[in-house]
Biopython code that builds the backbone (N, CA, C, O; Angstrom):
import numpy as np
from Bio.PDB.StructureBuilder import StructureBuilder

atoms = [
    (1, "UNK", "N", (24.619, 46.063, 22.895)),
    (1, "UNK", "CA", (24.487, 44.649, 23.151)),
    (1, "UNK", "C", (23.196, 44.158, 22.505)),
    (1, "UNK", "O", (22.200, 44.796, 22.847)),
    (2, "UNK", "N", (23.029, 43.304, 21.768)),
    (2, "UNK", "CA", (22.247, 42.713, 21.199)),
    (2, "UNK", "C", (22.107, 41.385, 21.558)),
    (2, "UNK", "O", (23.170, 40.858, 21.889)),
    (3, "UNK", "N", (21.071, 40.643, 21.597)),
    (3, "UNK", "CA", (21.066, 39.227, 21.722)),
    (3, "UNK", "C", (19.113, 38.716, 22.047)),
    (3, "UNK", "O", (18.199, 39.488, 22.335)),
    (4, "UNK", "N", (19.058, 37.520, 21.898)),
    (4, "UNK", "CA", (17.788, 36.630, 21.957)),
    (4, "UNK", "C", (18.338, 35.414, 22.495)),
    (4, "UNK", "O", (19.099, 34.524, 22.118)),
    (5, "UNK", "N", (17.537, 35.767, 23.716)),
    (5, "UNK", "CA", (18.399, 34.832, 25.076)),
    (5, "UNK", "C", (17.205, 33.299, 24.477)),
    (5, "UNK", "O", (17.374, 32.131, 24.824)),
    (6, "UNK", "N", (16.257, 33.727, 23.690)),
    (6, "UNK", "CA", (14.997, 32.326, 23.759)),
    (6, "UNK", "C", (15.727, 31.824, 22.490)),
    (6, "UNK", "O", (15.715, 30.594, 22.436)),
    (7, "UNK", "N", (16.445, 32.504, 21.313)),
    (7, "UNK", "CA", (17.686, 31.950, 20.301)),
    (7, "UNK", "C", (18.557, 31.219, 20.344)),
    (7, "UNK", "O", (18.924, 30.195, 19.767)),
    (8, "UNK", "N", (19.245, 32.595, 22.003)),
    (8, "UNK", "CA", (20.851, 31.851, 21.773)),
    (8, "UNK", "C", (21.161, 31.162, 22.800)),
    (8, "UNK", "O", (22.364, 31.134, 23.060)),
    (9, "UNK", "N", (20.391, 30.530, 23.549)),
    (9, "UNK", "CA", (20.095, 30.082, 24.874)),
    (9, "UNK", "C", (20.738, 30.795, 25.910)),
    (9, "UNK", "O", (21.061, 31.966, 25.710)),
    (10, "UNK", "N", (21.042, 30.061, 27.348)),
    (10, "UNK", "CA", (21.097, 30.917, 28.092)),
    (10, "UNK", "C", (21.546, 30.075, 29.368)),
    (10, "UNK", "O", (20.712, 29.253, 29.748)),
    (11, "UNK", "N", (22.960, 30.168, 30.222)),
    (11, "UNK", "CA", (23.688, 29.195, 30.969)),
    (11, "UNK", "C", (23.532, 30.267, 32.103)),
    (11, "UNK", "O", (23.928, 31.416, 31.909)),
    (12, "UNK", "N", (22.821, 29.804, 33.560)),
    (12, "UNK", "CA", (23.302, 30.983, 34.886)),
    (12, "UNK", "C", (23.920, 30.164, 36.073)),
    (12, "UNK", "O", (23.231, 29.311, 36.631)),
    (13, "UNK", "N", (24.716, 30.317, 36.315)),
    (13, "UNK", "CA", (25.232, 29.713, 37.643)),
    (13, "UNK", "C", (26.136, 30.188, 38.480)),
    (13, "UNK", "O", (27.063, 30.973, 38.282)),
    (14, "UNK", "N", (25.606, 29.370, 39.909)),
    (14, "UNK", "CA", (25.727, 30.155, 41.249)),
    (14, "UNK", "C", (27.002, 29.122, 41.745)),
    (14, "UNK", "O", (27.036, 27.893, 41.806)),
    (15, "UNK", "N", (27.952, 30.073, 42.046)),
    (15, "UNK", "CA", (29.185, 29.427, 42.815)),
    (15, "UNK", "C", (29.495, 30.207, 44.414)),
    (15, "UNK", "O", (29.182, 31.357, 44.723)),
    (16, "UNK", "N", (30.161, 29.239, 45.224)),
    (16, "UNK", "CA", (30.249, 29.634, 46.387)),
    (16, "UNK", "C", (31.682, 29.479, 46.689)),
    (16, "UNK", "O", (32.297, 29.711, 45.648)),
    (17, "UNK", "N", (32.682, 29.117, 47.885)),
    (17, "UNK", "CA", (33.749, 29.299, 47.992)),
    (17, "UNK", "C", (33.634, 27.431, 48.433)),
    (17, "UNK", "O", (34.582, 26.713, 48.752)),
    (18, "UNK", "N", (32.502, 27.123, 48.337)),
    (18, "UNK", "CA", (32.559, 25.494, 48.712)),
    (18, "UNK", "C", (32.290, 24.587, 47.470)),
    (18, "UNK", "O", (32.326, 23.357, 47.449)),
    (19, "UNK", "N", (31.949, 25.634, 46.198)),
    (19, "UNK", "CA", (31.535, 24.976, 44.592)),
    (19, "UNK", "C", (30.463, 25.384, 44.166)),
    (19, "UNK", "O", (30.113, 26.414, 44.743)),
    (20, "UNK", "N", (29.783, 25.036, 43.411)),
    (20, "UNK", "CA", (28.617, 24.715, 43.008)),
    (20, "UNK", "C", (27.406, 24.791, 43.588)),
    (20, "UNK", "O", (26.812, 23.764, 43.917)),
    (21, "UNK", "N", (26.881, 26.042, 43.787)),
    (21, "UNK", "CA", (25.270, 25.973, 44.138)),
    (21, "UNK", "C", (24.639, 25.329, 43.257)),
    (21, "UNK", "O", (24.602, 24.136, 43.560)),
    (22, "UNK", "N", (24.139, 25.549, 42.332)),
    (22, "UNK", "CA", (23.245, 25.849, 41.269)),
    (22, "UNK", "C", (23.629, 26.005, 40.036)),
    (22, "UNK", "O", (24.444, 26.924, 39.950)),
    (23, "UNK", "N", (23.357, 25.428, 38.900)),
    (23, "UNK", "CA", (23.637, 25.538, 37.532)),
    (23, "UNK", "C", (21.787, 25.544, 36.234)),
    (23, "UNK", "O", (21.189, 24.468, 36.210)),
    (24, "UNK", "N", (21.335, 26.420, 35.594)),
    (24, "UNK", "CA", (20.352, 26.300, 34.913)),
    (24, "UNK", "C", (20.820, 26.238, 33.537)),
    (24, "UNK", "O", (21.774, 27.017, 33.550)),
    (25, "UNK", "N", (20.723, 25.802, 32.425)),
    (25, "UNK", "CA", (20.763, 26.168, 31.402)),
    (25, "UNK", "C", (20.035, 24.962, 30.753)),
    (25, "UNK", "O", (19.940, 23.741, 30.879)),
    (26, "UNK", "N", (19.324, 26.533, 29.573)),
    (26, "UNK", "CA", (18.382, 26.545, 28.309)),
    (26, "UNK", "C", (19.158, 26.272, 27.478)),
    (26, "UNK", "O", (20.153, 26.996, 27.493)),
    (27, "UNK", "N", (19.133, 25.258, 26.477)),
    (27, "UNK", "CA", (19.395, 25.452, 25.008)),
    (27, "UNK", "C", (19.169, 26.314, 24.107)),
    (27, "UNK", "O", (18.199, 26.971, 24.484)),
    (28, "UNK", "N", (19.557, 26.701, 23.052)),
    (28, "UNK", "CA", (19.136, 27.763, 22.232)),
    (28, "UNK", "C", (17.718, 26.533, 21.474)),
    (28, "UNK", "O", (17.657, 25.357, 21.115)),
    (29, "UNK", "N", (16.852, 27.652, 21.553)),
    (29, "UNK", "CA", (15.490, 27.298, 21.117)),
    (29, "UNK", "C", (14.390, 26.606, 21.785)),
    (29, "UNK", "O", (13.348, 26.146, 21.317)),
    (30, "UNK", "N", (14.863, 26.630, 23.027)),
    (30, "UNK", "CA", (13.765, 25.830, 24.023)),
    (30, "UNK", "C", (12.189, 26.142, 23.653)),
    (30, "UNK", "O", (11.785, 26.892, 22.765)),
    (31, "UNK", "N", (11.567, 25.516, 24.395)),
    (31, "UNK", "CA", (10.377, 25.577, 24.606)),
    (31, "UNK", "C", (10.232, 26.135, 25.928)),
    (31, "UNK", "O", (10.845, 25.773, 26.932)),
    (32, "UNK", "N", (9.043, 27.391, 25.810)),
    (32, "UNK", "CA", (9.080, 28.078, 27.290)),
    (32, "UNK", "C", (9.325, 29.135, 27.498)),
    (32, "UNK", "O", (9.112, 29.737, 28.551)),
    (33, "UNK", "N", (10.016, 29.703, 26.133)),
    (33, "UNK", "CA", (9.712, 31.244, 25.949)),
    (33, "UNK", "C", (8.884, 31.928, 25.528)),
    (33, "UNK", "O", (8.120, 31.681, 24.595)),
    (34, "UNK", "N", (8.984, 33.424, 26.556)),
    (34, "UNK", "CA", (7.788, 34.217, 25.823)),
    (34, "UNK", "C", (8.743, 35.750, 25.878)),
    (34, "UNK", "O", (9.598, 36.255, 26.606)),
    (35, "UNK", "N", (8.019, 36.077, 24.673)),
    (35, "UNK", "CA", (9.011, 37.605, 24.825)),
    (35, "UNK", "C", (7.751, 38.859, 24.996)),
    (35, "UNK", "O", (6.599, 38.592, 24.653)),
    (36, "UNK", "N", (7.939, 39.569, 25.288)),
    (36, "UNK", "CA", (6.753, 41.209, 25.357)),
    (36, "UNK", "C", (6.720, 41.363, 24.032)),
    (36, "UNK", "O", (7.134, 40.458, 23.307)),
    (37, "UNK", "N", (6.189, 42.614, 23.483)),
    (37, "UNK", "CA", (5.978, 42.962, 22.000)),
    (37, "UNK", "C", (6.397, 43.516, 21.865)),
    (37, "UNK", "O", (6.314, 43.698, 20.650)),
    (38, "UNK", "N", (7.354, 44.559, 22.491)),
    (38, "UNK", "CA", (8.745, 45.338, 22.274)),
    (38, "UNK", "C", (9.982, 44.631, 22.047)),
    (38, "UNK", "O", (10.934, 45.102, 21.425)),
    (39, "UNK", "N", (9.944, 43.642, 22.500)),
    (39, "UNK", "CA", (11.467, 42.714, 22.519)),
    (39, "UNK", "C", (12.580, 43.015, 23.318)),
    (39, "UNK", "O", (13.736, 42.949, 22.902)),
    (40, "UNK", "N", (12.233, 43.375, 24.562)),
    (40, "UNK", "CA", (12.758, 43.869, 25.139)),
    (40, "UNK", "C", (12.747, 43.454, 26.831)),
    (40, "UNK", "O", (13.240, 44.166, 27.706)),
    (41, "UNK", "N", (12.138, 42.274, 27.034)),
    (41, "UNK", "CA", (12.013, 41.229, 28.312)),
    (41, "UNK", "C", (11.811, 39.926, 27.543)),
    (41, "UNK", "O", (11.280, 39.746, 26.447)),
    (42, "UNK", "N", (12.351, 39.090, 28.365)),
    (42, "UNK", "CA", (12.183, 37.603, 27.829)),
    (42, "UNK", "C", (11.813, 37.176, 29.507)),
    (42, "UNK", "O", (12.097, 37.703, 30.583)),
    (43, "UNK", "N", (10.937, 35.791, 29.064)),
    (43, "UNK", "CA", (10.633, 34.982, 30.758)),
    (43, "UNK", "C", (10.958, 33.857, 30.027)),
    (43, "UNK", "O", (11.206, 33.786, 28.824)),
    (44, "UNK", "N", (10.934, 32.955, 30.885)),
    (44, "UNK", "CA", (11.505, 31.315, 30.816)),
    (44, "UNK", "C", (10.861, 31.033, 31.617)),
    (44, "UNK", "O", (10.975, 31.615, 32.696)),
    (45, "UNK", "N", (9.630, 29.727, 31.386)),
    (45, "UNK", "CA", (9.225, 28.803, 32.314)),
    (45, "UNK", "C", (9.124, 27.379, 31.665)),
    (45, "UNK", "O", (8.404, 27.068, 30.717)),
    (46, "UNK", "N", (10.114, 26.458, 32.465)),
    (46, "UNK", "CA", (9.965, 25.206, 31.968)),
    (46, "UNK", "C", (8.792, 24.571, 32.361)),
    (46, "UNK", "O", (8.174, 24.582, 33.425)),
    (47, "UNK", "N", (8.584, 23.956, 31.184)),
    (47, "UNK", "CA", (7.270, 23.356, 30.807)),
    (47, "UNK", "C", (7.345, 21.996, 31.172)),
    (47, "UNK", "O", (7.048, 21.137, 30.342)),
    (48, "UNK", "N", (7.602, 21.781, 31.983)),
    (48, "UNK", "CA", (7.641, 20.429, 32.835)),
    (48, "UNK", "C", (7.504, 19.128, 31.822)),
    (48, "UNK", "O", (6.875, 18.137, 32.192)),
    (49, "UNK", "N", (8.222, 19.201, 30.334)),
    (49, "UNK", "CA", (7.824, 18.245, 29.610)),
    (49, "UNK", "C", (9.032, 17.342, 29.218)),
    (49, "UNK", "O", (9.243, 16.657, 28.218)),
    (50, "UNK", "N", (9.690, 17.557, 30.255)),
    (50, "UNK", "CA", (11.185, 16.910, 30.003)),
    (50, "UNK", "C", (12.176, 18.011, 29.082)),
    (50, "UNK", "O", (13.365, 17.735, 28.922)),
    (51, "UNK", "N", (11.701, 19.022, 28.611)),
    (51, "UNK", "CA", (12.795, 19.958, 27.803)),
    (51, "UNK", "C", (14.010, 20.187, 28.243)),
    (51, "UNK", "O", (14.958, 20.424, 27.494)),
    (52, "UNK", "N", (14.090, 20.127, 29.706)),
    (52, "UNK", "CA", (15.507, 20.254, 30.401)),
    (52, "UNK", "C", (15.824, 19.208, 30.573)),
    (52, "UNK", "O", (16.883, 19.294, 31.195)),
    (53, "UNK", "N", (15.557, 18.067, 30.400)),
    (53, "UNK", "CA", (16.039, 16.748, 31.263)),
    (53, "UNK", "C", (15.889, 16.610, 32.498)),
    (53, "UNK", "O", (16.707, 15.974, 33.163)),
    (54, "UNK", "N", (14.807, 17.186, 33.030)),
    (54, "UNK", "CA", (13.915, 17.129, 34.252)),
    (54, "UNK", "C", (12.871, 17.907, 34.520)),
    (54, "UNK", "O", (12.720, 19.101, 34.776)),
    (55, "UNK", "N", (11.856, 16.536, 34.355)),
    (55, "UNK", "CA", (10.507, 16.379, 34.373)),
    (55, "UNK", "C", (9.964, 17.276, 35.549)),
    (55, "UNK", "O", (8.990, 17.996, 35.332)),
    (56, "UNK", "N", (10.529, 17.255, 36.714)),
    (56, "UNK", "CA", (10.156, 18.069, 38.108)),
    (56, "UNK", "C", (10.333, 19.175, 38.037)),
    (56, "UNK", "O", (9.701, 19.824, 38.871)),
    (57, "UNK", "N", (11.256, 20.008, 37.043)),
    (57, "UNK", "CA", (11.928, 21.441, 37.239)),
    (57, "UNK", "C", (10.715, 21.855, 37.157)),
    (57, "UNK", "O", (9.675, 21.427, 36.657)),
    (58, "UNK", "N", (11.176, 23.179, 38.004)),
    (58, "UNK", "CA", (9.656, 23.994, 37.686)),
    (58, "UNK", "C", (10.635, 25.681, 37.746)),
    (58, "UNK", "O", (10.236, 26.673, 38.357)),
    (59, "UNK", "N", (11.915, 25.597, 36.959)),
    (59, "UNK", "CA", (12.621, 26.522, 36.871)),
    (59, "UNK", "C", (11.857, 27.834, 35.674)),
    (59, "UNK", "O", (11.159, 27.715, 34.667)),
    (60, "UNK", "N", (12.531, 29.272, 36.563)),
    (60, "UNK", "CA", (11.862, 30.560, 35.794)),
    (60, "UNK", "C", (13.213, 31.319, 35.391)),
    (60, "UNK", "O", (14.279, 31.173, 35.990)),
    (61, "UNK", "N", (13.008, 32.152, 34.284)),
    (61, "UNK", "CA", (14.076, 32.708, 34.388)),
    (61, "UNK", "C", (13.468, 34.057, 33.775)),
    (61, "UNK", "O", (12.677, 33.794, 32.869)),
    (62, "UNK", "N", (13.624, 35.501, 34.029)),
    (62, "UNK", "CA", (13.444, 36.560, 33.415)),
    (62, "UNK", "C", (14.254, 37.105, 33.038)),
    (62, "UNK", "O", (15.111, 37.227, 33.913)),
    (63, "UNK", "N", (14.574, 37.659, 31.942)),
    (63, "UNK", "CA", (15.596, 39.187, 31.542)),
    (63, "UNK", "C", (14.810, 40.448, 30.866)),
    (63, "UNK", "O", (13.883, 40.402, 30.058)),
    (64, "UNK", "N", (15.270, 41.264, 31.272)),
    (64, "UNK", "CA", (14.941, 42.413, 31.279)),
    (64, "UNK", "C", (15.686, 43.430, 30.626)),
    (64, "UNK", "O", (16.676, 43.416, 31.358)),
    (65, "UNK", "N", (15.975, 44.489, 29.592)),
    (65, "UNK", "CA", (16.579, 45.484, 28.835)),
    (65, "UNK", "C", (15.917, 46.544, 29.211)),
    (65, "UNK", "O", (14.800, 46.836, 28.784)),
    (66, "UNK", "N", (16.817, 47.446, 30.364)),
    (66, "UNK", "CA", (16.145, 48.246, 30.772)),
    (66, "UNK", "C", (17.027, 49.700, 29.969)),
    (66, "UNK", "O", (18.214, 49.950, 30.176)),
    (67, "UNK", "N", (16.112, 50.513, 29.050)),
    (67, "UNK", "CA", (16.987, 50.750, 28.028)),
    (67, "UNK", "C", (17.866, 52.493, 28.371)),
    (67, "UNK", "O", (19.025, 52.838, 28.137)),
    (68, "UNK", "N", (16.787, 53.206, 28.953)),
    (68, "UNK", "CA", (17.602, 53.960, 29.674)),
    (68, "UNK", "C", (18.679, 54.152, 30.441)),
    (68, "UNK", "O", (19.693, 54.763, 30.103)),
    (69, "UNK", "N", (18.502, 53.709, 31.327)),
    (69, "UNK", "CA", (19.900, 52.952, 31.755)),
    (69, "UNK", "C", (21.122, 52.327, 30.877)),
    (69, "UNK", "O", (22.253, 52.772, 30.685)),
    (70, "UNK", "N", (20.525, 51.199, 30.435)),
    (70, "UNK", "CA", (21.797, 50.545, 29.057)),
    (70, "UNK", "C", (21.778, 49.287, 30.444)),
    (70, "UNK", "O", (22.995, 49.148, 30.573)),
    (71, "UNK", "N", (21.346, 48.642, 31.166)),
    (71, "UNK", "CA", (21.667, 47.457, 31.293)),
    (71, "UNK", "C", (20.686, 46.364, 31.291)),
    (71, "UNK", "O", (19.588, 46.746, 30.887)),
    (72, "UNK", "N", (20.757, 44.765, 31.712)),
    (72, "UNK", "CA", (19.574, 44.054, 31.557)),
    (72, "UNK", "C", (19.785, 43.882, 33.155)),
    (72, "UNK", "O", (20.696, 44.334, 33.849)),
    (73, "UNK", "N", (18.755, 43.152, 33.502)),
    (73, "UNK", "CA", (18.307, 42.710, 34.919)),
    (73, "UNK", "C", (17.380, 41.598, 34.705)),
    (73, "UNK", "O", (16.265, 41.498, 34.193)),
    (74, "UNK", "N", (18.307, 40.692, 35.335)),
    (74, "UNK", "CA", (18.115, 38.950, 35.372)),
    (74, "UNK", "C", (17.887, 38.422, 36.633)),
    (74, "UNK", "O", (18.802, 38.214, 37.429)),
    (75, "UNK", "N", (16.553, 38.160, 36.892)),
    (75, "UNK", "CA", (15.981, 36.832, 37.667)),
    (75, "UNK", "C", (15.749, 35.795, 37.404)),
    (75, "UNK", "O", (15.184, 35.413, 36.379)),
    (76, "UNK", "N", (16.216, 35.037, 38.442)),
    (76, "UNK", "CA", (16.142, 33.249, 38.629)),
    (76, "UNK", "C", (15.504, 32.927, 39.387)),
    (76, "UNK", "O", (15.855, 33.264, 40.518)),
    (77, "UNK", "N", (14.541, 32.313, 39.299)),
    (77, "UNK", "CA", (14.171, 30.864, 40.547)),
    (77, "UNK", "C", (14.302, 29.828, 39.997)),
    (77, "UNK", "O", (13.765, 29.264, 39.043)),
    (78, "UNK", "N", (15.458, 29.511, 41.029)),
    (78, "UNK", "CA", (15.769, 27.467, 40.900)),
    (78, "UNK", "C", (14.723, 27.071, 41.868)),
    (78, "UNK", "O", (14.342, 27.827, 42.762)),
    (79, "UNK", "N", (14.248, 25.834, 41.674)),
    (79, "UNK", "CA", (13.436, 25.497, 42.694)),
    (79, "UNK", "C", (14.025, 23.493, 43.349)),
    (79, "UNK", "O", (13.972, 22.507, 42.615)),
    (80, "UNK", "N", (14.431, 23.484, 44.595)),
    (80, "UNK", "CA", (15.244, 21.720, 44.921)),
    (80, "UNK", "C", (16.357, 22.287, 45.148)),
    (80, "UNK", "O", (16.992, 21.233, 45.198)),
    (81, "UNK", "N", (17.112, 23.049, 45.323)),
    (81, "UNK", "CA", (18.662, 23.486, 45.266)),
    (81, "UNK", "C", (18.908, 23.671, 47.447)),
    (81, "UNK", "O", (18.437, 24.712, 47.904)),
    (82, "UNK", "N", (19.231, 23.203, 47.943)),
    (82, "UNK", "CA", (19.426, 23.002, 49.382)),
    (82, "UNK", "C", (20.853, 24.137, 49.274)),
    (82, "UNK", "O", (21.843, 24.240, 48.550)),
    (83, "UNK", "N", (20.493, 24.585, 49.997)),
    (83, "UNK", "CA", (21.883, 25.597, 50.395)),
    (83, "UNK", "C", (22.656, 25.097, 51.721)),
    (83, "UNK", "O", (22.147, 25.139, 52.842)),
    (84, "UNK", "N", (23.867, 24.649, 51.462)),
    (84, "UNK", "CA", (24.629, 24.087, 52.460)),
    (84, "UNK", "C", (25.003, 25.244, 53.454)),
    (84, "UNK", "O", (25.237, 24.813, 54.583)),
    (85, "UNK", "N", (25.104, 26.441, 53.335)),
    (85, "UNK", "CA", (25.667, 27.465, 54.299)),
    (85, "UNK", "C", (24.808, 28.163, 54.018)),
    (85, "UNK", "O", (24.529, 28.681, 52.937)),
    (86, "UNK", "N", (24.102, 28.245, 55.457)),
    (86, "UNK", "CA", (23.139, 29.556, 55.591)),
    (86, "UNK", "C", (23.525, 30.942, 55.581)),
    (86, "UNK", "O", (22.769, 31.904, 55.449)),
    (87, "UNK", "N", (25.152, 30.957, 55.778)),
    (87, "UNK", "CA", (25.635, 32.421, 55.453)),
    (87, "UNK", "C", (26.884, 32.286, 54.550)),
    (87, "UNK", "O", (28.099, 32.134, 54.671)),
    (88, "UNK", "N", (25.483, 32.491, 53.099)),
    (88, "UNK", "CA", (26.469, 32.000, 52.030)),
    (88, "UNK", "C", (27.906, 33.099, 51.949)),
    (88, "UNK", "O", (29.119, 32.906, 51.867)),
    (89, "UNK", "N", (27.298, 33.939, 52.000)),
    (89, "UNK", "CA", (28.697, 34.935, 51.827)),
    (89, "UNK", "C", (28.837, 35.584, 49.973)),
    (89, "UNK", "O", (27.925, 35.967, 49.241)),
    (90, "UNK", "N", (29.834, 35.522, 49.784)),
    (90, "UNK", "CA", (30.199, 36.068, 48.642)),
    (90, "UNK", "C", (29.768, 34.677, 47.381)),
    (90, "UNK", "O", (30.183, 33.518, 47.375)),
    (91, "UNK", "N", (29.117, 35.140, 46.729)),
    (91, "UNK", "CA", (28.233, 33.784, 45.811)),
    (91, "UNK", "C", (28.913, 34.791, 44.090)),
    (91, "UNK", "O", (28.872, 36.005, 43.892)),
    (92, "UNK", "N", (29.377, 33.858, 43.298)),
    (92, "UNK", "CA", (29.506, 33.966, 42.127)),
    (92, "UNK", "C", (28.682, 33.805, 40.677)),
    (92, "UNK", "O", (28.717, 32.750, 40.045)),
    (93, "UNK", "N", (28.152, 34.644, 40.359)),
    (93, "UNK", "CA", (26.880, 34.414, 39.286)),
    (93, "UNK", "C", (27.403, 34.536, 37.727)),
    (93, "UNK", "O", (27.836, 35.622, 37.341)),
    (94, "UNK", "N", (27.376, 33.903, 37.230)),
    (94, "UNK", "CA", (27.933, 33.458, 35.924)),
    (94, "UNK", "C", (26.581, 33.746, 34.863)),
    (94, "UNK", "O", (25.631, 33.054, 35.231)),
    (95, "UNK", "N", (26.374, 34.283, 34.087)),
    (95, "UNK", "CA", (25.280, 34.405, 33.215)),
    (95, "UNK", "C", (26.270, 34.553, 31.231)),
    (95, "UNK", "O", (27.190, 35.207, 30.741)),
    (96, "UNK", "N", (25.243, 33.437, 30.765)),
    (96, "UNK", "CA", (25.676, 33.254, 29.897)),
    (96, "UNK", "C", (24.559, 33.116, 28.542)),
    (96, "UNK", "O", (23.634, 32.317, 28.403)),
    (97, "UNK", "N", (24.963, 34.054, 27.756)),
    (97, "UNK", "CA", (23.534, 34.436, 26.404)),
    (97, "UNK", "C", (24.289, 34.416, 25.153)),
    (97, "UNK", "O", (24.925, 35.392, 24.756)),
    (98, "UNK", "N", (24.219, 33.307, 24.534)),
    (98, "UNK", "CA", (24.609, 32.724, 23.072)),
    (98, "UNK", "C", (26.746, 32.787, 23.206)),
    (98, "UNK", "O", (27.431, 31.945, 23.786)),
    (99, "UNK", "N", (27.132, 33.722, 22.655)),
    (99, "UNK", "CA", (28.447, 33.730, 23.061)),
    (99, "UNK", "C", (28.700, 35.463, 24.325)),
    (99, "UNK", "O", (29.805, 35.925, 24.607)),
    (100, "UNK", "N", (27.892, 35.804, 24.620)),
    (100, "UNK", "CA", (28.500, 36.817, 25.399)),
    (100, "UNK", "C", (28.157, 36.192, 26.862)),
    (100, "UNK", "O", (27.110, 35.623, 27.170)),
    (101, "UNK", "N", (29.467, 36.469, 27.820)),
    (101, "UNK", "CA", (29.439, 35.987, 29.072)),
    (101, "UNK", "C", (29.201, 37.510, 30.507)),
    (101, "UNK", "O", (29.350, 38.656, 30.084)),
    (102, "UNK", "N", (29.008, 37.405, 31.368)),
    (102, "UNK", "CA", (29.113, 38.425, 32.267)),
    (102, "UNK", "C", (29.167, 37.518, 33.512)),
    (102, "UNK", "O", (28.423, 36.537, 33.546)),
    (103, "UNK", "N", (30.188, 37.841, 34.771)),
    (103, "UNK", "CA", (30.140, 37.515, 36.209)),
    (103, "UNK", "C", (30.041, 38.700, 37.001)),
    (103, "UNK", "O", (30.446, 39.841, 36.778)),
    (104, "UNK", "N", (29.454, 38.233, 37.920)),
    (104, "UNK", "CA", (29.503, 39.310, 39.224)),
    (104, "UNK", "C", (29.720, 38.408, 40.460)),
    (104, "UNK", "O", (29.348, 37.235, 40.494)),
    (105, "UNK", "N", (30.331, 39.025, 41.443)),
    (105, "UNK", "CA", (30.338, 38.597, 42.469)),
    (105, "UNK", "C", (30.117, 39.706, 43.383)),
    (105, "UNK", "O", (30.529, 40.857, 43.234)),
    (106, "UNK", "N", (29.250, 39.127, 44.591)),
    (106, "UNK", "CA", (28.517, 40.169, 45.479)),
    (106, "UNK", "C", (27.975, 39.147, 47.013)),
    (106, "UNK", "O", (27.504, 38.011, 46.964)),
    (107, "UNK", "N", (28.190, 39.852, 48.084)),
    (107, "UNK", "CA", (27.503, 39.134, 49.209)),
    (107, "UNK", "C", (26.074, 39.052, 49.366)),
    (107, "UNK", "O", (25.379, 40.054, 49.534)),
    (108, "UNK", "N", (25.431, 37.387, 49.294)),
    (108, "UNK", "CA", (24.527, 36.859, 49.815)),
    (108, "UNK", "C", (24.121, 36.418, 51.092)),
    (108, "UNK", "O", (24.907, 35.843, 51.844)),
    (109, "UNK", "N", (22.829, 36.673, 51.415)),
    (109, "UNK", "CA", (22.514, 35.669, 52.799)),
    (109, "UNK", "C", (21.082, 34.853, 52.954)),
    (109, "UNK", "O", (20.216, 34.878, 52.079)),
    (110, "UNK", "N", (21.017, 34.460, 53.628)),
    (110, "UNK", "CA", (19.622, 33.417, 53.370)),
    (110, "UNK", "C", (18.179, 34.575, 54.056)),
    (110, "UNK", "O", (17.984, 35.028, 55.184)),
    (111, "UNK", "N", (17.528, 34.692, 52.957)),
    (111, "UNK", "CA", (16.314, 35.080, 53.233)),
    (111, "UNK", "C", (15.750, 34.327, 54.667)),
    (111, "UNK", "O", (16.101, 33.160, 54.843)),
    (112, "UNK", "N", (14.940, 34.941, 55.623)),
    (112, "UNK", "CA", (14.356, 34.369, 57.174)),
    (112, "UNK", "C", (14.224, 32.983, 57.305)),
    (112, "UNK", "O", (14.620, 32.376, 58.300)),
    (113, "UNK", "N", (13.532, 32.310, 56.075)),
    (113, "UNK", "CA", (13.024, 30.871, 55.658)),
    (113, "UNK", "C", (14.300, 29.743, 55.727)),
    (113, "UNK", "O", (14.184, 28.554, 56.023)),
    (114, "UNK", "N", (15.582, 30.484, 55.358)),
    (114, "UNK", "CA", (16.664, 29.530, 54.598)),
    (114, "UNK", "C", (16.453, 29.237, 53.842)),
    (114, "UNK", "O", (17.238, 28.295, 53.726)),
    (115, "UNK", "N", (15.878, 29.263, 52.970)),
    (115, "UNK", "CA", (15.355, 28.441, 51.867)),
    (115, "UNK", "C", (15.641, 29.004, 50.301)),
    (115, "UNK", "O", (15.743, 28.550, 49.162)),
    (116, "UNK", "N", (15.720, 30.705, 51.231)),
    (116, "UNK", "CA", (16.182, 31.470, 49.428)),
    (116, "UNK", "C", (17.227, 32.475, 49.862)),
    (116, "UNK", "O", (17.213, 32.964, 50.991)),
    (117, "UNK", "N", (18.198, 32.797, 48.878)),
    (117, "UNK", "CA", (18.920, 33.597, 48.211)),
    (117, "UNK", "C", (18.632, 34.975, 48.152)),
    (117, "UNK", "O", (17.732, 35.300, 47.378)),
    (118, "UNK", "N", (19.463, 36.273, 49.107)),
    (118, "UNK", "CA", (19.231, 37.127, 48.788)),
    (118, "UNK", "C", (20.178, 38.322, 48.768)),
    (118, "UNK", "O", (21.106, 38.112, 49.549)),
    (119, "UNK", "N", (20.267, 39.396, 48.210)),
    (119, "UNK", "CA", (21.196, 40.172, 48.558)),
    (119, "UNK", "C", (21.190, 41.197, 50.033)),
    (119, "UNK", "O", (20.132, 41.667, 50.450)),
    (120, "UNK", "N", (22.173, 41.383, 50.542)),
    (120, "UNK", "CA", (21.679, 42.285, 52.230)),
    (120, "UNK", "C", (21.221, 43.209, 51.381)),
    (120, "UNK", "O", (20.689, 44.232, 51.811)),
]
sb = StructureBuilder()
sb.init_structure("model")
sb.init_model(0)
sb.init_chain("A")
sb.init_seg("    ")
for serial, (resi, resn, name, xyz) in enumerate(atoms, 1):
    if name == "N":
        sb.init_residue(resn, " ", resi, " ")
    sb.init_atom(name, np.array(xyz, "f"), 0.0, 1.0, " ", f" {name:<3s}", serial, name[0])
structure = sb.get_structure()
């Protein structure tokens, strides 16, 4: 698998059995990437300069090529996203890098706060 998620941009979104949690997506070429000097992690932090079409986001995104293994490992923080069910249950994650797609689906529940997303 090859790819340059700060290239080929990068679509993640969270579905529930009620719709739509959460939707992020980067354009290919944003502003806000930084990669390591291996090329082999990318971070995303919007730069609060309107690049997303909102000035307030203060959205992160990491990927990770963890190479032994053979897979990547992707973190998100959305930040404003209200979770309607505190026991979300089975949440659908959609991740999307230039043309290659991957879903998973797996049970979530609300971290102590309510406020965040976590796996049991």
């Amino acid at each position: 698998m090859n790819f340059n998620p700060a290239a080929d941009g990068v679509t993640i979104s969270f579905l529930d059995g009620d719709g739509k949690i959460a939707c992020l997506m980067i354009p290919p070429g944003s502003a806000g990437w930084s990669v390591d000097r291996t090329g082999t992690q990318w971070s995303f932090k919007d730069a609060r300069d309107n690049s997303l079409g909102d000035p307030g986001a203060n959205d992160l995104v990491g990927i990770k090529l963890k190479v032994a293994k053979g897979i990547y490992e992707v973190k998100v923080k959305i930040k404003g996203v209200e979770l309607l069910d505190p026991d979300a249950g089975t949440i659908t994650t959609g991740v999307i890098i230039g043309g290659q797609r991957w879903v998973n689906q797996q049970g979530w529940k609300s971290a102590a706060t309510g406020k965040k997303l976590q796996t049991p």
